[in-house]
PLY file of the C-alpha trace (Angstrom):
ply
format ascii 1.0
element vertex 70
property float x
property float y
property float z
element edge 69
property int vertex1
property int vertex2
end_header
-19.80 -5.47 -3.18
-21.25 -9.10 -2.58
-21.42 -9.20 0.97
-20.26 -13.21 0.78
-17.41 -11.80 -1.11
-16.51 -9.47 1.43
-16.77 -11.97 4.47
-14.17 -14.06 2.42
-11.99 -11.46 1.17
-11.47 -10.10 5.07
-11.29 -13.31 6.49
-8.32 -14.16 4.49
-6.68 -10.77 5.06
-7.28 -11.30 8.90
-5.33 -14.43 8.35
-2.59 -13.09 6.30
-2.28 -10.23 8.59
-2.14 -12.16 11.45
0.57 -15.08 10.28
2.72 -11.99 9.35
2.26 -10.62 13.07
2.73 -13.51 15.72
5.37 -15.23 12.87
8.37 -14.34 12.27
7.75 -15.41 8.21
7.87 -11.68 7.14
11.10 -11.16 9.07
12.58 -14.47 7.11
11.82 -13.15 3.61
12.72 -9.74 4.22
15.57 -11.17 5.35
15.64 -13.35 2.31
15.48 -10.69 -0.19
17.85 -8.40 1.46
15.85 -6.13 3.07
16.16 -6.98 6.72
16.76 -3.44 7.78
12.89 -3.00 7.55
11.84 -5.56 10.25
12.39 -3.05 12.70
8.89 -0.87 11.04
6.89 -3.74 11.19
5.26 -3.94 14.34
4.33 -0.08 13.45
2.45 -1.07 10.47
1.41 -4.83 11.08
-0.58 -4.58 14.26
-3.08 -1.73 12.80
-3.28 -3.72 9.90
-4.49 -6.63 12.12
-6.98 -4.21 13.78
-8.35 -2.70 10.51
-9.02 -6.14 8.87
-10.58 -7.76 12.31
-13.05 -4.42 12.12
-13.19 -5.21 8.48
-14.25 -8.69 9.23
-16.87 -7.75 11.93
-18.36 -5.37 9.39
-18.35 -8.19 6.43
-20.27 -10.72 8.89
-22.80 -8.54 10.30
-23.48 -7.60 6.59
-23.74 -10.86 5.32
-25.88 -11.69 8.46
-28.46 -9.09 7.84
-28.06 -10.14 3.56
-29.27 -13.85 4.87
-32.02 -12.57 6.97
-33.47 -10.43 3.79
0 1
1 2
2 3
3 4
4 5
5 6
6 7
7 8
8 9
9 10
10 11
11 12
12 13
13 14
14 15
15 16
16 17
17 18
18 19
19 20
20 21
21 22
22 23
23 24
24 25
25 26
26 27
27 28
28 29
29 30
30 31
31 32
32 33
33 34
34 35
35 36
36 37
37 38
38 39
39 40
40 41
41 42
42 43
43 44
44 45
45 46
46 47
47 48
48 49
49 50
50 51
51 52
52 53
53 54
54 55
55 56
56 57
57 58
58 59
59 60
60 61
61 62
62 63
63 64
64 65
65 66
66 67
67 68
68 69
């Protein structure tokens, strides 16, 4: 995979990730759509999410750092 690509694609699931976590937005449209009973799971599967994509994100940069020096 492009390593530019990569930088992007984790940056923006760092972001995602973390709006769902400190937000209550996912909370509003599970709520929305009925499934509100599942906002009690979330903070089992949202905060390792958050961790994977910030590691993902570290790996993308130092990849596209050593891509630039090349």
């Amino acid at each position: 995979m492009n390593p530019s690509t990569l930088l992007k694609t984790s940056i923006l699931a760092t972001i995602v990730a973390a709006i769902c976590c400190f937000t209550p937005a996912l909370v509003i449209l599970l709520g929305a759509v009925g499934l509100a009973t599942w906002t009690g799971y979330l903070d089992m599967i949202l905060i390792p999410a958050l961790v994977l994509f910030i590691g993902l994100t570290i790996y993308a940069f130092m990849q596209h750092d050593k891509a630039l020096k090349s």
